[in-house]
LOLUMSE-18253 format. One record per residue: y, x, z of N, C-alpha, C, CB in turn; residue in one letter. Coordinates in steps of 0.05 Angstrom, whole numbers, padded with zeros to 5 digits, always signed. Glycine has a CB too. Layout:
REM LOLUMSE-18253
YXZYXZYXZYXZA
...
REM end
This chain:
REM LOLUMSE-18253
+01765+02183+01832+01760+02155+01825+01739+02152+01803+01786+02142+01816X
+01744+02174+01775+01724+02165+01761+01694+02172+01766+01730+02172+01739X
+01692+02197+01790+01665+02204+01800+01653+02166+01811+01670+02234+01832X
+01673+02158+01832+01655+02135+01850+01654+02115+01833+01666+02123+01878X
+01679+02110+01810+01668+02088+01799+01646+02082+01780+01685+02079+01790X
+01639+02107+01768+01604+02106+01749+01596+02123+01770+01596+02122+01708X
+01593+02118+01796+01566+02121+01807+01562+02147+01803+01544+02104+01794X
+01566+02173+01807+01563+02193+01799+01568+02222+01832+01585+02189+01771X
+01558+02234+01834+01570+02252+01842+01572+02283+01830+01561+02250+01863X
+01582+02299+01848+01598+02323+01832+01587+02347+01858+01643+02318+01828X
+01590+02370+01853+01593+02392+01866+01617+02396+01881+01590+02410+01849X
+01647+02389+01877+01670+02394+01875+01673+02408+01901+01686+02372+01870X
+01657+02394+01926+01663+02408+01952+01640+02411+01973+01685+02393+01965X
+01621+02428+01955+01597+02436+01963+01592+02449+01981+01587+02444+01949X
+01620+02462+01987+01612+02485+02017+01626+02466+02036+01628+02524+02018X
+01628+02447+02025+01657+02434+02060+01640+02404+02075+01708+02412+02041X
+01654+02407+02098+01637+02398+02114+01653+02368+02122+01630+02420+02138X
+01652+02345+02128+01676+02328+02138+01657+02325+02157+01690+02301+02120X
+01679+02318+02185+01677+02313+02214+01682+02284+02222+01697+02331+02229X
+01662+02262+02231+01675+02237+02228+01673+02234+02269+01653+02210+02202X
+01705+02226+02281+01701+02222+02303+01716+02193+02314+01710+02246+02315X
+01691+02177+02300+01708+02142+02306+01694+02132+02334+01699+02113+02276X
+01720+02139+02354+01722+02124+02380+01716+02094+02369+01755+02129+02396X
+01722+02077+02359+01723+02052+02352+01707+02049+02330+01747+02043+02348X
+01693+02019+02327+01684+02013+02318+01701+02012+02282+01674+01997+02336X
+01684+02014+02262+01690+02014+02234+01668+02015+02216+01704+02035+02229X
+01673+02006+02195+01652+02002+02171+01669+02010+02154+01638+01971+02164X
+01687+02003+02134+01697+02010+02112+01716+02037+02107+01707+01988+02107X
+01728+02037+02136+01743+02065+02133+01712+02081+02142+01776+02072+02159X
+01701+02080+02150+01686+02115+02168+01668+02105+02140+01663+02118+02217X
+01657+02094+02128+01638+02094+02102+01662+02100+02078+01619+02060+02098X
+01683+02095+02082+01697+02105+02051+01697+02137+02049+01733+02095+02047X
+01707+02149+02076+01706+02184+02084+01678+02187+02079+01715+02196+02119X
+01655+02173+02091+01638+02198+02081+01626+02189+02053+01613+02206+02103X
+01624+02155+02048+01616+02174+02014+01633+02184+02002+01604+02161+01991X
+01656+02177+02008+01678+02198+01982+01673+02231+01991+01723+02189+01986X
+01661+02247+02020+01649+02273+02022+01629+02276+02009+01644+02280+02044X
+01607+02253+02009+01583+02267+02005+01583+02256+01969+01554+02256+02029X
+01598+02234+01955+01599+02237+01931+01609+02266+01913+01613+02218+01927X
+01635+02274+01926+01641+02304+01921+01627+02336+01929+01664+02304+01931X
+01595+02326+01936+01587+02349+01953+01573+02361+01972+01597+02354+01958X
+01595+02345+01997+01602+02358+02013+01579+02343+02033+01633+02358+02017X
+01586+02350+02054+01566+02344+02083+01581+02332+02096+01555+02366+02101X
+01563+02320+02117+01580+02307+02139+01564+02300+02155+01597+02286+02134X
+01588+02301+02189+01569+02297+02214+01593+02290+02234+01548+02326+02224X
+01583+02290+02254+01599+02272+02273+01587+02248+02290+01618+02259+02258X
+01610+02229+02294+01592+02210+02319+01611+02183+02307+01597+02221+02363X
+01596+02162+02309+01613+02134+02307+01612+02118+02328+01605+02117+02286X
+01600+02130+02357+01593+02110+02381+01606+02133+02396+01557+02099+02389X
+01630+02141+02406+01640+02152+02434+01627+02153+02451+01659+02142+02445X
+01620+02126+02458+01607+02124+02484+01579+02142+02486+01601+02094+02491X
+01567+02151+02459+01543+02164+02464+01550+02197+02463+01520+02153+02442X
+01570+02194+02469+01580+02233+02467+01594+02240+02493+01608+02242+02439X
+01603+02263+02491+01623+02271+02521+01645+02260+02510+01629+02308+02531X
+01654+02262+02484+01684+02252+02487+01690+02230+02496+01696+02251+02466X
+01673+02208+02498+01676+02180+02505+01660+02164+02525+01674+02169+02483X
+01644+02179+02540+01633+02166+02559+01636+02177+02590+01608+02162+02552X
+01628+02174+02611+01643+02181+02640+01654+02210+02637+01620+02180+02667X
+01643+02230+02622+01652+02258+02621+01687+02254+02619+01635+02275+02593X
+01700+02233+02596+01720+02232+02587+01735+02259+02587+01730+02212+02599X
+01721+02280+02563+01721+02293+02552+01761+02298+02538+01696+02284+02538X
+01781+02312+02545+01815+02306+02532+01805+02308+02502+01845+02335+02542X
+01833+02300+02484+01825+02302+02461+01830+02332+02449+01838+02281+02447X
+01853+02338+02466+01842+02373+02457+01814+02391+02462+01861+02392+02473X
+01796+02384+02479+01775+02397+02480+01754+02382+02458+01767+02397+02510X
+01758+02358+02454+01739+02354+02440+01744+02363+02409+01732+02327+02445X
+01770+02359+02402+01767+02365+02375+01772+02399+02366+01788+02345+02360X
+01776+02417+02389+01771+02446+02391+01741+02445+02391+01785+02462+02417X
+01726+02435+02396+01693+02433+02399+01685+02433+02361+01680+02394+02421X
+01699+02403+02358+01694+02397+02334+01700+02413+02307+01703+02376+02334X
+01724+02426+02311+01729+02440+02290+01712+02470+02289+01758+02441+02290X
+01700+02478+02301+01680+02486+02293+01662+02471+02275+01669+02493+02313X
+01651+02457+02274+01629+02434+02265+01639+02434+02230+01635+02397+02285X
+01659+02429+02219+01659+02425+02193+01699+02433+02194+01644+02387+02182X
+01703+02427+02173+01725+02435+02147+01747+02411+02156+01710+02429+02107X
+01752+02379+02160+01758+02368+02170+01756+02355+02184+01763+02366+02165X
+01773+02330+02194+01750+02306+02214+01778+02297+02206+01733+02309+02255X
+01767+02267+02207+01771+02238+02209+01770+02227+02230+01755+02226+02198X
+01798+02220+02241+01792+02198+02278+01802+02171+02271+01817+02209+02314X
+01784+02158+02285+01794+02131+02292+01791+02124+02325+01777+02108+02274X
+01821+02118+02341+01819+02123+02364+01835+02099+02367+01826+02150+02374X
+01827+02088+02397+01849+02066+02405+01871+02070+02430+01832+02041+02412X
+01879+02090+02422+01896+02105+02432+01920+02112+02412+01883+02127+02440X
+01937+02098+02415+01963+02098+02391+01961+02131+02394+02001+02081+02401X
+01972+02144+02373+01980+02176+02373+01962+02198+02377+01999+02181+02392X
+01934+02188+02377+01909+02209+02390+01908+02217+02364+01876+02197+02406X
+01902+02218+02337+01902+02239+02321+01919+02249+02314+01892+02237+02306X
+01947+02249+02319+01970+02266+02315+01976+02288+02338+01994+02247+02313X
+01957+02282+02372+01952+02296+02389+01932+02318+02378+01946+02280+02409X
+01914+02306+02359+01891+02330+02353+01903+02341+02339+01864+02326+02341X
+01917+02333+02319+01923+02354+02299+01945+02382+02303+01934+02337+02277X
+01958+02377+02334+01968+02397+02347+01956+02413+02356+01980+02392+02363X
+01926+02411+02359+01905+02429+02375+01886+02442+02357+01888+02412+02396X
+01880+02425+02331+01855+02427+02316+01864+02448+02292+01843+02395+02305X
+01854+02480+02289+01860+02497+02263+01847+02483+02233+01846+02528+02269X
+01846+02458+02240+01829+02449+02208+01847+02413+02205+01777+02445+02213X
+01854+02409+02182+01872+02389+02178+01859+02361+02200+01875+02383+02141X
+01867+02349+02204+01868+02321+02224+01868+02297+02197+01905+02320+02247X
+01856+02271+02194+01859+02249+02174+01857+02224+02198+01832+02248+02146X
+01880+02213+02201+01882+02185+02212+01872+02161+02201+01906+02180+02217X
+01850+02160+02213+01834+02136+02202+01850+02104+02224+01790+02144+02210X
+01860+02113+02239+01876+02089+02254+01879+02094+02284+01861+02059+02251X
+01896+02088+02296+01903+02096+02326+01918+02067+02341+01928+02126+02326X
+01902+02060+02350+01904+02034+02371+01926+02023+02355+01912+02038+02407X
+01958+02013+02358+01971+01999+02344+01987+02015+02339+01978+01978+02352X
+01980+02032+02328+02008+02052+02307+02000+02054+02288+02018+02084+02312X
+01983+02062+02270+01980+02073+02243+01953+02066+02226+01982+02104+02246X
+01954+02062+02202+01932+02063+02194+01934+02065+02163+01916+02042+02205X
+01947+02093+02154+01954+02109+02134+01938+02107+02110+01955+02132+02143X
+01907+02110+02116+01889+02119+02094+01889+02090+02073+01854+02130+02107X
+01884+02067+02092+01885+02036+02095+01906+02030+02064+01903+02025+02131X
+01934+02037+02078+01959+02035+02059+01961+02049+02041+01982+02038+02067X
+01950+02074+02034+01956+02088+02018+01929+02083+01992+01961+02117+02033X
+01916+02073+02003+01895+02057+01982+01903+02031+01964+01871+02046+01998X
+01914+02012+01983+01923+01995+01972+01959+02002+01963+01914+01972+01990X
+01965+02017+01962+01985+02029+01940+01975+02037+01919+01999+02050+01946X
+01955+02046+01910+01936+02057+01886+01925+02039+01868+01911+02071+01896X
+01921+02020+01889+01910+01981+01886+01931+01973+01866+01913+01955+01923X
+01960+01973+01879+01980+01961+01863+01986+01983+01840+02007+01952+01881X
+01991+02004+01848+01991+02023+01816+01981+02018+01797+01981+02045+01815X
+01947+02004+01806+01932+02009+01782+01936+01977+01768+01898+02020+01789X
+01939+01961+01783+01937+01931+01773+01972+01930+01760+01927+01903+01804X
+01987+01936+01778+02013+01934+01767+02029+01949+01751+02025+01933+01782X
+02012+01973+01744+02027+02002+01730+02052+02011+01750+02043+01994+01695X
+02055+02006+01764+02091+02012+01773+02087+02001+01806+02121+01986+01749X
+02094+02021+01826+02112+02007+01861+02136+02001+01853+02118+02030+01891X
+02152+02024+01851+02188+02015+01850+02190+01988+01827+02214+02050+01834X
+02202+01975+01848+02212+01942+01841+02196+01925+01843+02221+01934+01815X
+02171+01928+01854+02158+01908+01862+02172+01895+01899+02123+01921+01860X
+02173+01857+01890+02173+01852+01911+02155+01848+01931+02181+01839+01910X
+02144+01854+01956+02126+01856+01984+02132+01822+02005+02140+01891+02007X
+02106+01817+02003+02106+01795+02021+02089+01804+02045+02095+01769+02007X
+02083+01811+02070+02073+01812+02082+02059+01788+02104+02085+01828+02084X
+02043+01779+02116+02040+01756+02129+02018+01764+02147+02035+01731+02110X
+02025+01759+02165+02004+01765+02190+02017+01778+02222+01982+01789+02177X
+01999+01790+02229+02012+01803+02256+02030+01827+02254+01990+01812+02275X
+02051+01828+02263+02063+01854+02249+02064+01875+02274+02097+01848+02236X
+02046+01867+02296+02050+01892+02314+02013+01904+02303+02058+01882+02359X
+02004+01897+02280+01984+01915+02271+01988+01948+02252+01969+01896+02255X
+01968+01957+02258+01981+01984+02255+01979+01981+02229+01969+02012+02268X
+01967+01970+02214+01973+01973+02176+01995+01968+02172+01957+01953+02153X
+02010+01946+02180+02035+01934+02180+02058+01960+02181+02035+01913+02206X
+02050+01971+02199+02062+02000+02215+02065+02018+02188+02035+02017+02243X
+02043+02018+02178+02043+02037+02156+02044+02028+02129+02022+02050+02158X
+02043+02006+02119+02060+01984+02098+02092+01984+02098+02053+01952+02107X
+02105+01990+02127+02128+01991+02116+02141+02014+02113+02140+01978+02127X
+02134+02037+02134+02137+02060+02126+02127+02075+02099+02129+02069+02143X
+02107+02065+02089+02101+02067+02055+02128+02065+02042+02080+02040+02041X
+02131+02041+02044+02148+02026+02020+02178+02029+02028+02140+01989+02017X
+02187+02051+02048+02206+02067+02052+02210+02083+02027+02201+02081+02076X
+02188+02088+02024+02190+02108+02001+02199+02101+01979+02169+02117+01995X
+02203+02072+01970+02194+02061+01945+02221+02043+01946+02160+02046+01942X
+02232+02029+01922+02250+02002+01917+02233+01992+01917+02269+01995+01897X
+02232+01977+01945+02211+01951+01953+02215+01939+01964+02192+01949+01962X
+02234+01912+01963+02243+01899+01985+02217+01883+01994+02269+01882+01977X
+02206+01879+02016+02189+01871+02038+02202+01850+02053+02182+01892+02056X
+02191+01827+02056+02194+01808+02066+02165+01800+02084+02204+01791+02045X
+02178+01795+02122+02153+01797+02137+02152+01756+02152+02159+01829+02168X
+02134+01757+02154+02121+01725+02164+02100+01731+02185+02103+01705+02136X
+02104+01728+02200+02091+01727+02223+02092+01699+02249+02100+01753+02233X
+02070+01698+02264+02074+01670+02292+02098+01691+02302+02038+01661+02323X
+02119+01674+02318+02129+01685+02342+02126+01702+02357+02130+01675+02352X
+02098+01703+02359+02093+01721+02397+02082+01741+02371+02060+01705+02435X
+02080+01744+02350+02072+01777+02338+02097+01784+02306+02025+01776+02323X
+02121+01775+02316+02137+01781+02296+02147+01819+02300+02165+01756+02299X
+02158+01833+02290+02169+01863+02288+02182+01862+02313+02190+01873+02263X
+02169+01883+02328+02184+01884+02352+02212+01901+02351+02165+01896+02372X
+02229+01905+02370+02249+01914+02372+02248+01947+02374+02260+01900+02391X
+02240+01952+02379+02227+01985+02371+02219+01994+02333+02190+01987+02390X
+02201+01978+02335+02198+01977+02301+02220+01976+02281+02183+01953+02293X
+02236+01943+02282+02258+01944+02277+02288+01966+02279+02257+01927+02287X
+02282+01987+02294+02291+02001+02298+02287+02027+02279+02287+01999+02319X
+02262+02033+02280+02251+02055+02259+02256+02046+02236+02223+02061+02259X
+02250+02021+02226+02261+02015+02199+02288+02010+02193+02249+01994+02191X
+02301+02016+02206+02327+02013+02202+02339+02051+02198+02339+01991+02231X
+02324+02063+02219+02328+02088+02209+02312+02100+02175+02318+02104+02235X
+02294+02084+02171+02285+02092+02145+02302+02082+02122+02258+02083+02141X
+02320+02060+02131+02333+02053+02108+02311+02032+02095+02341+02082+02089X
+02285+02018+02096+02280+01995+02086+02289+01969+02084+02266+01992+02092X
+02293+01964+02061+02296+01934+02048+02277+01907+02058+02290+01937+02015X
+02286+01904+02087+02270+01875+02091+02276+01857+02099+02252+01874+02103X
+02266+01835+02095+02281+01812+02117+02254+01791+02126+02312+01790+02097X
+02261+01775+02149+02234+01765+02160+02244+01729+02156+02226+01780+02199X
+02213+01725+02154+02219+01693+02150+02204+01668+02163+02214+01689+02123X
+02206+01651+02164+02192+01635+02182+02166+01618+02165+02215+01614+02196X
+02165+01612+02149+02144+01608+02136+02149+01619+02107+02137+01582+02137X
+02110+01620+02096+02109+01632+02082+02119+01621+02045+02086+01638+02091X
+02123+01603+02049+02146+01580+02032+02163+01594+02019+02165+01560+02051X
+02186+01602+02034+02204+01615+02033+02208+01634+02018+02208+01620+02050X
+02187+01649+02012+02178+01679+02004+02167+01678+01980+02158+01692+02023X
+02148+01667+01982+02119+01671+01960+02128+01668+01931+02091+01645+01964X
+02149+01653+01921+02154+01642+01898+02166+01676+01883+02176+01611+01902X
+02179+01693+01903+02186+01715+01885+02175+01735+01884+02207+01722+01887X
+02152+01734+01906+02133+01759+01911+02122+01768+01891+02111+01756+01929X
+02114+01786+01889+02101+01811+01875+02075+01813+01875+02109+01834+01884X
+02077+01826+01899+02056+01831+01916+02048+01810+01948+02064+01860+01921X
+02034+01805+01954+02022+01800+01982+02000+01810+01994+02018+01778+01985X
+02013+01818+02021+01983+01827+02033+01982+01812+02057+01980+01861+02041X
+01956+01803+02064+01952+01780+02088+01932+01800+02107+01935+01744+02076X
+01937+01800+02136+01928+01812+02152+01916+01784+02171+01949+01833+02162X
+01900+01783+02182+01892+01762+02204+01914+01767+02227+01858+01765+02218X
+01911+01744+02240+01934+01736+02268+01910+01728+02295+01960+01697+02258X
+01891+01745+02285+01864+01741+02309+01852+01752+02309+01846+01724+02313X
+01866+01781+02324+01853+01810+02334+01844+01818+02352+01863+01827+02334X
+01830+01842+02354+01812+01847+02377+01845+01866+02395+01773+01872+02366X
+01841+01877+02425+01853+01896+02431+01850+01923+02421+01851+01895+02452X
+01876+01938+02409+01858+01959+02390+01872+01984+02416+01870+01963+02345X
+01878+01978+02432+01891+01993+02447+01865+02003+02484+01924+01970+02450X
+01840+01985+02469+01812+01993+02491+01797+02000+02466+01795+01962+02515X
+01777+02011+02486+01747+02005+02473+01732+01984+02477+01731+02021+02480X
+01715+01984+02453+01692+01959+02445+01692+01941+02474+01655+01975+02437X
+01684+01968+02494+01674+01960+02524+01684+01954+02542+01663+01972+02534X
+01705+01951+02531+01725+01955+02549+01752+01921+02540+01738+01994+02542X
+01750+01906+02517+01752+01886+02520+01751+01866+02530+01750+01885+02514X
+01769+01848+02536+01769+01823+02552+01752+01802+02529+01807+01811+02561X
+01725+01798+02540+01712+01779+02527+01681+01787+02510+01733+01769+02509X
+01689+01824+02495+01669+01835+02488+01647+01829+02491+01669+01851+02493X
+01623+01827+02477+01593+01828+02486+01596+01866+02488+01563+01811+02457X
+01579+01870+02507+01577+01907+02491+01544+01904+02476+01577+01945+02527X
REM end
């Protein structure tokens, strides 16, 4: 943190290489991985357009071959796939660690675990902060917001339209984690004891295609 915030870089990881392989489109995650590589050092290469590689265009390249390809190439890699579970598939195949930059509507780890750092630093303290959540909850941050705060005394309170409230599967996992939540119908209800809020939009693309593969897309 104190390297990026005065602008500075370091040696720290001068021989390592990061691997960026975003099936999907991104700006802020696939640019946070590589300048936080190349602020510390390091190098980096990879592809941010699938479609212009084997892994993602008619070849349709499995994800075990491609990221056995790739790990040759550098030290780690970074996926963003729209394919729920495709980087937890690589990381069964790949001898060099796997970083889930997001997978169609399951996860999007790096996302949450930033803005936990967010509230650390503004709030000094997670345990006992209250969580308001508001937006779509079959998004994968959501996914990984509550499984976070599994970790933590955080009671979470969710607001969502109807047709995108916690599905019954979800509800399920969180109930095996033991989280403190309850859901509400407007955001009224909630806000006066919150803590914290995080607002997600309720007007998303399909994260479960590609770009090109959307109902409506320009390509």
């Amino acid at each position: 943190e104190p390297i990026a915030r005065n602008r500075r870089n370091t040696d720290l990881l001068k021989e390592k290489t990061l691997v960026t392989a975003f099936y999907q489109p991104s700006t802020r995650t696939r640019l946070a991985h590589e300048a936080a590589m190349i602020r510390l050092g390091g190098q980096v290469t990879g592809f941010s357009d699938a479609k212009a590689t084997r892994a993602g265009d008619f070849y349709q390249e499995s994800i075990k071959d491609t990221v056995k390809m790739l790990e040759y190439y550098g030290d780690i890699i970074v996926m963003r796939h729209f394919q729920q579970g495709a980087p937890h598939e690589a990381a069964k195949w790949a001898s060099i660690p796997i970083i889930n930059g997001g997978d169609g509507w399951g996860e999007h780890p790096t996302q949450v675990l930033t803005d936990l750092y967010t509230v650390l630093r503004e709030k000094g303290r997670i345990d006992g902060l209250k969580w308001l959540a508001v937006g779509d909850m079959r998004m994968r941050t959501m996914h990984s917001l509550a499984y976070a705060l599994s970790q933590f005394d955080c009671p979470i309170t969710f607001v969502s339209p109807p047709d995108m409230s916690l599905t019954k599967e979800f509800k399920e996992d969180l109930k095996q984690y033991s989280l403190d939540y309850k859901e509400a119908d407007h955001v009224e209800e909630a806000i006066a004891e919150a803590d914290v809020i995080l607002v997600e939009p309720v007007v998303q693309p399909d994260y479960t295609k590609s770009r090109d593969d959307r109902e409506g897309d320009v390509a």
